[in-house]
C-alpha positions in Angstrom: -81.3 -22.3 93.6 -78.1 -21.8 92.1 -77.8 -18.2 93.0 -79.1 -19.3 96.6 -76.4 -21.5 96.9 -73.5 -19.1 95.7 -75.0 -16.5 98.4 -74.9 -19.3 101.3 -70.8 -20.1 100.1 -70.2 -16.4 100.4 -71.8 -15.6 103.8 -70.0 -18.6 105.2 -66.8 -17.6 103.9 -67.4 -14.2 104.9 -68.2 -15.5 108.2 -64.8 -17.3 108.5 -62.5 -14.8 107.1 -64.3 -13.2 110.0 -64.0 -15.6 112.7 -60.6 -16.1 111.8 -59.8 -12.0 111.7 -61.0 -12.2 115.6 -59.5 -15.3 116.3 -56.1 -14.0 115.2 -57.1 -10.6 117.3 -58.2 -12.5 120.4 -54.9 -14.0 120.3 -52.8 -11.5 120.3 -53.9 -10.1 123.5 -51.5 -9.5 126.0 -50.8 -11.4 128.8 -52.2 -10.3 132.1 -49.1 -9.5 134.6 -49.9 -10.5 138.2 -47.2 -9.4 140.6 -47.0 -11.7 144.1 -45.0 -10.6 146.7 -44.0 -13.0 149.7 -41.6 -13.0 152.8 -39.3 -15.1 150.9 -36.5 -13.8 153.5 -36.6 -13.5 157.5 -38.7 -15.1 159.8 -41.3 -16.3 157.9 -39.4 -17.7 154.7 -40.6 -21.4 155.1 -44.5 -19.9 155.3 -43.7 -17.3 152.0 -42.5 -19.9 149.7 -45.6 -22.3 150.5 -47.5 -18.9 150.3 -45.7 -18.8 146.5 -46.6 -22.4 146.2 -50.7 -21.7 146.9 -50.1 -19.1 144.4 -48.9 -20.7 141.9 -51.0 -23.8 142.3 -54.2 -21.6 141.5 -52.4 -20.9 138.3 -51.1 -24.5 137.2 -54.8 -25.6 138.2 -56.3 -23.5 134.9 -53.0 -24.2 132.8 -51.6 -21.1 132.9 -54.7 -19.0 130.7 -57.9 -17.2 131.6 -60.2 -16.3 129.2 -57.9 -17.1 126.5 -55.3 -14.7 128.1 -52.1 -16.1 129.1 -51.5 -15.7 133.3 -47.8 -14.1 133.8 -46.6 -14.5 137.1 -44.0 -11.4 138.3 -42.3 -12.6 141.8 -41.2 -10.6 144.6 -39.8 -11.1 148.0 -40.1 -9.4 151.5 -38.7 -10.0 154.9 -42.0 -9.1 157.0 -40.9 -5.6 157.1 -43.2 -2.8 155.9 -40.7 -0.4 154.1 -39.3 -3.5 151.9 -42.9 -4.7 151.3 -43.8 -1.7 149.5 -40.3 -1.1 148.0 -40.6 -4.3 146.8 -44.4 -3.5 145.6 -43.6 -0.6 144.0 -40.9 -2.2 141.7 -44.0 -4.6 140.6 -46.1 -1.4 139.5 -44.3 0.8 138.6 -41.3 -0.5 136.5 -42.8 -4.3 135.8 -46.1 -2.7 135.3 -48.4 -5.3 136.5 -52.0 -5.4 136.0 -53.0 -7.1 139.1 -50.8 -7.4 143.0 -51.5 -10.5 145.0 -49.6 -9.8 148.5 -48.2 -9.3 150.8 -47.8 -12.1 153.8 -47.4 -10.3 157.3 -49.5 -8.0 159.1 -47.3 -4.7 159.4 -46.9 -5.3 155.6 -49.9 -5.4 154.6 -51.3 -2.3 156.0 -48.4 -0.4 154.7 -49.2 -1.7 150.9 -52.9 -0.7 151.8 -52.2 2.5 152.1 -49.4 2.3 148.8 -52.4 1.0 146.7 -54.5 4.4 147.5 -52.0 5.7 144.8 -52.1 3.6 142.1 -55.8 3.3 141.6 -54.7 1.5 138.2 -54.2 -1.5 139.5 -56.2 -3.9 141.8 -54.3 -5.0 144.6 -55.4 -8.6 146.4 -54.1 -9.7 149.5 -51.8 -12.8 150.2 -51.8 -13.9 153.3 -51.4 -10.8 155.7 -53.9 -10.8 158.4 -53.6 -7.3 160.6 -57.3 -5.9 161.1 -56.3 -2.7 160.2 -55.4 -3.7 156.6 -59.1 -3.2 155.6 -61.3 -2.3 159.2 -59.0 1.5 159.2 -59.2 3.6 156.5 -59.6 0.5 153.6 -58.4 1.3 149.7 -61.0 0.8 147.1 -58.6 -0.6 145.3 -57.7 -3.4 147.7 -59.6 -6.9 148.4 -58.3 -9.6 150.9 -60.3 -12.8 150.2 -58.8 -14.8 153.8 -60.1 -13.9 157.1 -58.1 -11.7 159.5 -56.1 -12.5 162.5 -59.0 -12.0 165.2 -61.1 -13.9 163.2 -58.8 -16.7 163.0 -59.1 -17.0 166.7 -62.8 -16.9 167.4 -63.8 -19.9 169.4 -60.5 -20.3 170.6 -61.1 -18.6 174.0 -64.4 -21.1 174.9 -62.3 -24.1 174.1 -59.8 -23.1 176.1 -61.9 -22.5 179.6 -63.6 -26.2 178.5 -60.5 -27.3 179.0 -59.7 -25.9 182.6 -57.2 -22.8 180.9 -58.6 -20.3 183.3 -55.8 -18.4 183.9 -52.9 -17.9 180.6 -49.9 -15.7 179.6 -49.6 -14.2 176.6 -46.4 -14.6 174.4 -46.8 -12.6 171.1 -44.3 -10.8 168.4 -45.1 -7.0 168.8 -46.6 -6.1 165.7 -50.1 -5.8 163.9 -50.9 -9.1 163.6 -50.8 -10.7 166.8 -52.2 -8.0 168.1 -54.9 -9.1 165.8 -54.4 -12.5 166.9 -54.4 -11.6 171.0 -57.6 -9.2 170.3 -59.3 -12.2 168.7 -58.4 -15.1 171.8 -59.1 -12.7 174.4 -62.7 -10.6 173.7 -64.2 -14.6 174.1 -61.9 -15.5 176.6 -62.0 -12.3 179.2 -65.9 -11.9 177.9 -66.2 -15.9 179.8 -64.3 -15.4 183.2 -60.6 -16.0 181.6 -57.7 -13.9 182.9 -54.5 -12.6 181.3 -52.4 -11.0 184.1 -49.1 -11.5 181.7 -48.6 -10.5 178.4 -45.0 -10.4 176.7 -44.4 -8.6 173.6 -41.7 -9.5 171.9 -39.4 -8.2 169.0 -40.4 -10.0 165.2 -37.3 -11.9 164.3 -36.2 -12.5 168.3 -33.6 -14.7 168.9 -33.4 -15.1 172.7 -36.3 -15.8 175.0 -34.6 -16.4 178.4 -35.8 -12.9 179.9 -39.6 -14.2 178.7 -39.1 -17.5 179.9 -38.0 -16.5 183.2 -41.2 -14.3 183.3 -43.8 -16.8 183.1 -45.5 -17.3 186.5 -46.0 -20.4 188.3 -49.5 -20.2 188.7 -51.0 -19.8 185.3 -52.9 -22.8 183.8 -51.2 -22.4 180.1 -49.3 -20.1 177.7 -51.6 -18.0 174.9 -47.8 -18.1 171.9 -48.3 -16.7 169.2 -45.1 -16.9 167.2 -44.5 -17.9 163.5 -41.9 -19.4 161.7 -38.5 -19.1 163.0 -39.6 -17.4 166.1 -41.6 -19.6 167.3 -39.1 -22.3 166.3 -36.6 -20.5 168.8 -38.8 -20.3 171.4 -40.0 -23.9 171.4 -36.5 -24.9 171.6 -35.6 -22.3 174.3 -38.3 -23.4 176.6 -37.9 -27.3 175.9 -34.0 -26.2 177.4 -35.3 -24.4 180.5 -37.7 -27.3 181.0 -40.8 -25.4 180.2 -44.3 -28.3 180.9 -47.2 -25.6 180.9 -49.6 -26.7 178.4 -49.9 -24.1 175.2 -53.0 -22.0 172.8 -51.1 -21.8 170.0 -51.9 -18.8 167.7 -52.5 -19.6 163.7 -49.3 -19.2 163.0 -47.5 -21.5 165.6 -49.3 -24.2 164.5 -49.1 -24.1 160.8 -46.9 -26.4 158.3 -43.8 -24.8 158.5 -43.7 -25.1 162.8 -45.1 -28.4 162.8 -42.3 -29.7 160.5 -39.3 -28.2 161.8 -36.9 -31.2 163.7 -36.6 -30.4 167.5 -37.2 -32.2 170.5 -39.8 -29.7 171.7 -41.9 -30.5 168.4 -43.2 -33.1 169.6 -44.8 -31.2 173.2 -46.9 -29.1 170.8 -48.9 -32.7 170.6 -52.5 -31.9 172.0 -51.9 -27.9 171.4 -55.0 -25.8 170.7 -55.0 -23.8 168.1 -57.5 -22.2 165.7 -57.3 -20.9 162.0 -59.2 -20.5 158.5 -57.4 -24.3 157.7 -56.9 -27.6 159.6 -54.9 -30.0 157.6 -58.4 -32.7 158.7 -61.2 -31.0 156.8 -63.4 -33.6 155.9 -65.0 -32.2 152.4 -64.6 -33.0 149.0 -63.4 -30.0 147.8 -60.4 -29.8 150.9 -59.4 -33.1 149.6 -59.1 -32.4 146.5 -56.9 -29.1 147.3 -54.8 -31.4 149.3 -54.5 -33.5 146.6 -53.1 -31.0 144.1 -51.0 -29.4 145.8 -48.8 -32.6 146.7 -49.2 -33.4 143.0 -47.9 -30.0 142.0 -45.2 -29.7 144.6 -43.9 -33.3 145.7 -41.3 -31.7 147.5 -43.6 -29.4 149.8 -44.9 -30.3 153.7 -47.3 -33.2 153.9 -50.2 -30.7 153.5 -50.4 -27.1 152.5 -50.0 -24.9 154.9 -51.9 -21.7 156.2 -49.9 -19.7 154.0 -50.2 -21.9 150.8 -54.0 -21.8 151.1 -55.1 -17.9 151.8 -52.0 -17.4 148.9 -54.4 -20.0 146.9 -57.7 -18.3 147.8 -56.8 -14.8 147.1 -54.9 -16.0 143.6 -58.1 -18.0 142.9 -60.6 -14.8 143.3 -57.9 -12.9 141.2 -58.5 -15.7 138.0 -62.2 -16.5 139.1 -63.4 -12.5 138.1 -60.8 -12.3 135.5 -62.5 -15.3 134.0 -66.3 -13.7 134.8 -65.1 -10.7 133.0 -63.3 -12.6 130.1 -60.1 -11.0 130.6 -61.6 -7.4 130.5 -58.9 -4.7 132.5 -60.4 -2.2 130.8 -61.8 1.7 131.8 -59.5 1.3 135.4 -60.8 -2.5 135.6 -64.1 -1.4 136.8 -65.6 -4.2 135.9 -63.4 -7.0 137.7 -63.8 -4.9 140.6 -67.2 -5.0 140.5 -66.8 -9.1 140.4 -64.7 -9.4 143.2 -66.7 -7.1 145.7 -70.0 -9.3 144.9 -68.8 -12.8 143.7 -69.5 -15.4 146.2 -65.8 -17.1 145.9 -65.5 -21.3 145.9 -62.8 -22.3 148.3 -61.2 -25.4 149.6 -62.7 -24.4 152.7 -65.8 -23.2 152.1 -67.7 -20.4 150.5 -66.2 -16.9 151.2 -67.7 -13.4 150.3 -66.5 -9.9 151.2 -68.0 -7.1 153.4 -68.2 -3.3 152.8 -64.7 -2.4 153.0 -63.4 -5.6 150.7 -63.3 -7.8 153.6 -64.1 -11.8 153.9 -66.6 -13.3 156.0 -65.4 -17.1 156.5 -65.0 -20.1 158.9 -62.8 -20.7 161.4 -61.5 -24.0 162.4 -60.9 -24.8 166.2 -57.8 -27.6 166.2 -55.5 -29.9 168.1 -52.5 -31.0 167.3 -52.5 -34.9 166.6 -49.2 -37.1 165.7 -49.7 -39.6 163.0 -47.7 -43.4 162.6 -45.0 -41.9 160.8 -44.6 -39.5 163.2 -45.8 -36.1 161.1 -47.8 -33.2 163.4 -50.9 -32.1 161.8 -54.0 -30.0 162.6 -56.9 -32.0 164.0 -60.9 -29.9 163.4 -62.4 -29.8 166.7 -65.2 -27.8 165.5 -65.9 -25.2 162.5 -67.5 -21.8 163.3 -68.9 -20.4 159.9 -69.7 -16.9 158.7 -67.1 -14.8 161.2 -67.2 -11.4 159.9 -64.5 -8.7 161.1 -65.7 -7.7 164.3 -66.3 -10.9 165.9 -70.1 -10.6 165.5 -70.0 -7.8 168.2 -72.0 -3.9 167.1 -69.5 -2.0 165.6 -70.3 0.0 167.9 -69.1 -2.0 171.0 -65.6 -3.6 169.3 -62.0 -2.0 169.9 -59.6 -2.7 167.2 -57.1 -5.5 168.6 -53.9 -3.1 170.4 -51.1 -3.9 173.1 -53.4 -3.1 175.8 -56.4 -3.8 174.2 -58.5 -5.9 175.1 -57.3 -6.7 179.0 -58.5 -8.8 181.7 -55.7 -9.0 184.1 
């Protein structure tokens, strides 16, 4: 019994000198380096550093560690230009040697650090925000996920709302780049598909200062204008208009309706009242798991807008997929981080706004969220859900077959 005994002691204290070996080993394992990039300059720098704030939230929410690995955050800005997003990119891999790249915001910038990621297949590159179709519907990178919606399919439903509402006729006003062509393409294959015309559309320079020669194109007869602006540009524009004593009704795109627009100080501000608009968020979700979202990120950042933003949530989503397979995996890069891959391309990913899970080329399949803009008593804008659409996938539910990537002149109805 004796001997028995002695036996058990040393087995257990085997077993501990054991434990305590991996313990000490487990440990000591490095830190896994996320780089996130953001337009923390230019036009969008009020949407990039609510973007940084979603990011960082997803972080703060697990205190800083996945599977026992401590979460190292490497920031980077942009200015919405392509060639500074991927300069700024490749300083993240290449010298600060990050494991993992969420970014970037804009839509010119993301497809340009699309096709950057093709050569370093070492690292897993997650989207932040950017929402240009081409980004992952042309020529995707195996090693790059975005876990938000796109720019068309932030704008499905938009176009049937807007006939209900007598819009029959609309100009377009949109910054000349990838996304809103995104954003256009998305509003107008519903809206021309139903009867609505387009016999305007502007294009306008990203970072635009003066809109008196668009202004003074917009024809008498049209029924509303189609903006879709963000950040400082659509800022300008609002106040431009509001000058020349603008009073057609406006579609706003995603972006011209988000947090940062809705809480600049300018008389026009408060004409974007009754605005429709439509996006992956609307600051009025009504679920359990939006609330609570809500509720930590004004905990977090007391000194943010009155609810997070569009940026500050797909920043959040795409952060949280990064932790949520890092978790599955518990913390394994290893053999060219096969396995987390593997996670993200088939995890089913729990968001504020629903569940969200990728298509064939690394793409998400969410809801949209048709809105109006409502004015509370203390006199802040926010995003009213009209209705949800659920399960938009990348081309609009059409056959592959029948949809046209979103272009200048494509679609048209004039």
């Amino acid at each position: 019994m004796k001997m028995l005994k002695r036996a058990f002691i040393r087995t257990m204290a085997g077993a501990a000198v054991a434990a305590a070996f991996a313990g000490a080993a487990w440990a000591q394992q490095p830190p896994v380096k996320i780089g996130v990039l953001a337009t923390l300059e230019g036009p969008f720098a009020a949407g990039g550093a609510d973007g940084m704030r979603g990011a960082e939230l997803a972080v703060r929410e697990r205190g800083g560690v996945v599977a026992g690995r401590k979460i190292e955050l490497i920031k980077a800005s942009s200015d919405a230009k392509p060639d500074v997003a991927v300069n700024a990119t490749r300083k993240l891999v290449e010298q600060d040697k990050v494991d993992i790249m969420v970014g970037p915001l804009s839509g010119s910038e993301g497809i340009a650090v699309k096709d950057y990621s093709k050569t370093q297949p070492q690292v897993t590159f997650i989207n932040g925000s950017s929402g240009a179709q081409a980004t992952t519907l042309v020529n995707p990178s195996p090693n790059f996920f975005r876990f938000n919606t796109d720019g068309a399919q932030w704008m499905v439903g938009l176009g049937s709302e807007a006939l209900k509402r007598g819009f029959k006729r609309v100009m377009v006003i949109a910054e000349d780049y990838a996304f809103p062509y995104s954003q256009v393409q998305g509003f107008m294959t519903e809206f021309c598909r139903l009867g609505g015309r387009v016999p305007v559309k502007a294009w306008v320079p990203l970072g635009g200062k003066d809109y008196s020669s668009v202004i003074a194109r917009i024809p008498k007869d049209i029924d509303a204008l189609v903006v879709i602006l963000g950040g400082a540009d659509a800022v300008n524009f609002l106040n431009q208009y509001e000058a020349a004593g603008g009073d057609k009704p406006m579609i706003g795109g995603s972006i011209t309706v988000s947090q940062d627009v809705l809480n600049y100080r300018g008389k026009r501000r408060d004409s974007l009242v009754g605005t429709l608009a439509a996006g992956p968020i609307a600051d009025s979700i009504d679920t359990p798991e939006f609330k609570a979202f809500v509720a930590s990120y004004r905990k977090n950042f007391p000194d943010g807008y009155p609810s997070p933003g569009l940026f500050a949530l797909n920043y959040y989503i795409n952060m949280k997929a990064a932790l949520d397979a890092l978790e599955a995996v518990k913390g394994d890069l290893s053999d060219g981080q096969k396995k987390f891959r593997e996670t993200l391309s088939t995890m089913t990913l729990k968001t504020p706004v629903g569940d969200i899970k990728l298509d064939a080329n690394r793409q998400a399949i969410g809801t949209t969220f048709i809105t109006e803009v409502v004015k509370d008593a203390q006199g802040n804008l926010s995003n009213r859900v009209v209705r949800a659409i659920p399960n938009v996938d990348q081309t609009l539910g059409l056959k592959p077959s029948e949809f046209k990537i979103g272009s200048r002149d494509e679609p048209n109805c004039p």
